[in-house]
VMD Tcl script that builds the backbone (N, CA, C; Angstrom):
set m [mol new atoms 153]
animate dup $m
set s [atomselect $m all]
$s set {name element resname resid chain x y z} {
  {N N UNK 1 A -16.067 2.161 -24.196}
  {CA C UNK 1 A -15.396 1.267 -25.120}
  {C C UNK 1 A -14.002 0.939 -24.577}
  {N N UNK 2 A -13.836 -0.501 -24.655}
  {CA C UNK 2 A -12.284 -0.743 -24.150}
  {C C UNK 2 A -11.426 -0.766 -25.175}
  {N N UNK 3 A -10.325 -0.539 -24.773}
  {CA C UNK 3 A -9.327 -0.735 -25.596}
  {C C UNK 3 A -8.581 -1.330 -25.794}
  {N N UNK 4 A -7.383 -1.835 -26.116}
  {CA C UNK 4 A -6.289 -3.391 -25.925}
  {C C UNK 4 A -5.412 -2.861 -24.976}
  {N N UNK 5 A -5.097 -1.728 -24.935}
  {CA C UNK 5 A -4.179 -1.078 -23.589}
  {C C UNK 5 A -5.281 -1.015 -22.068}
  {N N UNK 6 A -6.398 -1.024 -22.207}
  {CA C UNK 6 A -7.407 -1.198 -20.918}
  {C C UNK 6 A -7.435 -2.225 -20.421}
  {N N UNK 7 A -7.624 -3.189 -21.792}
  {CA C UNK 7 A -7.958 -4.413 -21.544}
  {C C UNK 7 A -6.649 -4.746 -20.925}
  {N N UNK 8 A -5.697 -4.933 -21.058}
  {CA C UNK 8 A -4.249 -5.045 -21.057}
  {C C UNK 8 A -3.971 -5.077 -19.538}
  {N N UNK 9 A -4.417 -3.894 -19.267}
  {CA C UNK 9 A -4.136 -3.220 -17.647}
  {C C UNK 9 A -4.799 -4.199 -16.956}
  {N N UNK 10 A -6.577 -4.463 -17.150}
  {CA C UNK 10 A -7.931 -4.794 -16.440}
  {C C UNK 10 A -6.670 -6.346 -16.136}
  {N N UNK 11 A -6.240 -7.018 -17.068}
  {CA C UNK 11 A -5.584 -8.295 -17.322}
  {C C UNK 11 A -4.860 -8.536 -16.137}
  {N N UNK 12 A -3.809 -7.187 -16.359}
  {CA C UNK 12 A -2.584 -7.314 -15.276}
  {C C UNK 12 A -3.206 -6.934 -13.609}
  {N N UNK 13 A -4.387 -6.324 -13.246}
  {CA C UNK 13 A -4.872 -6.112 -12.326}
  {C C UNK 13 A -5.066 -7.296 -11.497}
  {N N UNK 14 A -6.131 -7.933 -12.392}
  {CA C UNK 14 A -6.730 -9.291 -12.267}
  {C C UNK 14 A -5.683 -10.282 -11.384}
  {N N UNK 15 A -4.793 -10.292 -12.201}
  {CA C UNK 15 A -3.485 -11.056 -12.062}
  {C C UNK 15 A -2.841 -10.410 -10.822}
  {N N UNK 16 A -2.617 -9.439 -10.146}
  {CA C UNK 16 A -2.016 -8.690 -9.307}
  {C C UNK 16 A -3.081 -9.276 -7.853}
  {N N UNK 17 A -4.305 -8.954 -8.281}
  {CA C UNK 17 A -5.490 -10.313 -7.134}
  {C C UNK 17 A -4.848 -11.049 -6.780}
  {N N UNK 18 A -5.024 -12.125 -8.060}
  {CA C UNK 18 A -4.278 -13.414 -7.607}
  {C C UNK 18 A -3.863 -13.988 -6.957}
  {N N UNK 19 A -1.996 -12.942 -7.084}
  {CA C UNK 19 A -1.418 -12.986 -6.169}
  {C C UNK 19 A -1.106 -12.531 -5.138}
  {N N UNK 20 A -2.065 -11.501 -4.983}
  {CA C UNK 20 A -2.566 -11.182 -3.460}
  {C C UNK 20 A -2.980 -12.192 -2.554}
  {N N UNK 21 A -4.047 -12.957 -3.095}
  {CA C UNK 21 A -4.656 -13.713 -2.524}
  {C C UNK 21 A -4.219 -14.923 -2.028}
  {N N UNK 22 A -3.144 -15.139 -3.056}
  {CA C UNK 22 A -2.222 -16.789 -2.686}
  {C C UNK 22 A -1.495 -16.040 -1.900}
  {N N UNK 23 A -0.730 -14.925 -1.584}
  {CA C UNK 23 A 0.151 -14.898 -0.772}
  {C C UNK 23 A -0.267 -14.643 0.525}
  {N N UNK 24 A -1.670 -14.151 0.601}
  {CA C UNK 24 A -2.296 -13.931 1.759}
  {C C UNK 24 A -2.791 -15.098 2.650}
  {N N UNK 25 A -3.195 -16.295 1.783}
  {CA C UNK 25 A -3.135 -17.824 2.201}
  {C C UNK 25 A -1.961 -18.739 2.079}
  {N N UNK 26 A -0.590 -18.167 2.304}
  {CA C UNK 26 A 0.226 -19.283 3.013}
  {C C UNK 26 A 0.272 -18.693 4.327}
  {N N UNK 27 A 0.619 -19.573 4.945}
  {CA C UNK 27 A 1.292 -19.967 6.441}
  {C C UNK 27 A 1.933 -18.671 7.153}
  {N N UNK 28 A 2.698 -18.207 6.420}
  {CA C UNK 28 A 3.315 -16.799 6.658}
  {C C UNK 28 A 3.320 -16.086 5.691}
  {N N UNK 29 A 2.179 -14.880 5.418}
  {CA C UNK 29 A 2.628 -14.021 3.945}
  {C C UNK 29 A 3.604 -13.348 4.402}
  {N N UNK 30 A 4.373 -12.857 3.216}
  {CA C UNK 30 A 5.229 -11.368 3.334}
  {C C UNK 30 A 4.920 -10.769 3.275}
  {N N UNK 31 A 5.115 -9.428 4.552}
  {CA C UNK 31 A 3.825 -8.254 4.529}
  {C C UNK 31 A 5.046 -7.625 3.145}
  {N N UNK 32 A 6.234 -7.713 3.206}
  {CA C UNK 32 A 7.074 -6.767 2.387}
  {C C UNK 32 A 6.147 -6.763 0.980}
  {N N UNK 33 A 6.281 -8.394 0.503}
  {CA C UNK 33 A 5.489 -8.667 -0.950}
  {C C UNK 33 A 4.133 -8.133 -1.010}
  {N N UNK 34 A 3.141 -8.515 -0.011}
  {CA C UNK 34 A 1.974 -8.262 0.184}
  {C C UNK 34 A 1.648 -6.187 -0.377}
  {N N UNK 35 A 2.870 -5.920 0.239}
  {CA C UNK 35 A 2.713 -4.479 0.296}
  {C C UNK 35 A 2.928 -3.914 -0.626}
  {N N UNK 36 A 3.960 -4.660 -1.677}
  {CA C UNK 36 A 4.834 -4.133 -2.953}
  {C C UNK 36 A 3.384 -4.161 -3.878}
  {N N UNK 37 A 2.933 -5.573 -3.962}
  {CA C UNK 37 A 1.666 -5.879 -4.923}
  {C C UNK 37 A 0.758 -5.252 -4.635}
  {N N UNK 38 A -0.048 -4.666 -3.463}
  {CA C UNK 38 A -0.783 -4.365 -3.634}
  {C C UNK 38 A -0.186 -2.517 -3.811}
  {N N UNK 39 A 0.375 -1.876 -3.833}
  {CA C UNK 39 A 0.945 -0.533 -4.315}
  {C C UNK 39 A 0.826 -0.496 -5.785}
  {N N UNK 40 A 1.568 -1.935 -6.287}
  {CA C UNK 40 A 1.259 -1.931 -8.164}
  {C C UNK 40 A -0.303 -1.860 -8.094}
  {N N UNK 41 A -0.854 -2.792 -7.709}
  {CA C UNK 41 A -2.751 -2.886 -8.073}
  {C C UNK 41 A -2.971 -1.217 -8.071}
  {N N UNK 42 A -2.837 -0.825 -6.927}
  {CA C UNK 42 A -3.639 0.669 -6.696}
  {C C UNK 42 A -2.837 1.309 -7.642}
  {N N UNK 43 A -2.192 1.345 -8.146}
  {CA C UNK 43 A -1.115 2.020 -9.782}
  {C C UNK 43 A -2.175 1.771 -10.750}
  {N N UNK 44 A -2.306 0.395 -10.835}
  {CA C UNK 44 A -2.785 -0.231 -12.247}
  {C C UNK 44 A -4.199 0.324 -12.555}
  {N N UNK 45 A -5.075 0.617 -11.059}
  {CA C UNK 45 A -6.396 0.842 -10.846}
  {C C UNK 45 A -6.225 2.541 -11.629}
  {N N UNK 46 A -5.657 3.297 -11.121}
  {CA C UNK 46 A -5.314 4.858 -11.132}
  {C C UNK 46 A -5.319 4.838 -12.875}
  {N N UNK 47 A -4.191 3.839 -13.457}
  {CA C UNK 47 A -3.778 4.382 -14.656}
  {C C UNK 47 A -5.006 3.573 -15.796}
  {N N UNK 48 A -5.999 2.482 -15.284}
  {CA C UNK 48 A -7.159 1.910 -15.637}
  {C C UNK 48 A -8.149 3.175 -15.456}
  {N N UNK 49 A -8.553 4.219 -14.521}
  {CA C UNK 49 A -9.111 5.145 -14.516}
  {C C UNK 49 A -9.096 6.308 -15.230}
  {N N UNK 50 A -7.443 6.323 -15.548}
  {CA C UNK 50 A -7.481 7.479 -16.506}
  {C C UNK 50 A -7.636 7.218 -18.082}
  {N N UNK 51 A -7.540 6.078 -18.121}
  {CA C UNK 51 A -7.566 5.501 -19.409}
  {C C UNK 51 A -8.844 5.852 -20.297}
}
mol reanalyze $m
mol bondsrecalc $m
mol representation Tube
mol addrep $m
């Protein structure tokens, strides 16, 4: 069963893709950004697991 705090997270994950993905398709990503976002995702995933 989900919850509005799961759902919440699953949301912000989703969204953390995103912008993985656009930043990974310009011209030059920032590995700095690239690296920051994907550190939150693997957070969001961890605290989606314990949930």
């Amino acid at each position: 069963m989900h919850t509005a705090h799961q759902t919440a997270l699953q949301a912000k994950h989703a969204g953390l893709d995103r912008r993985i993905a656009e930043e990974e398709h310009r011209p030059l990503p920032d590995q700095v950004v690239l690296h920051d976002l994907k550190k939150q995702k693997l957070k969001l995933k961890e605290e989606i697991g314990t949930a």
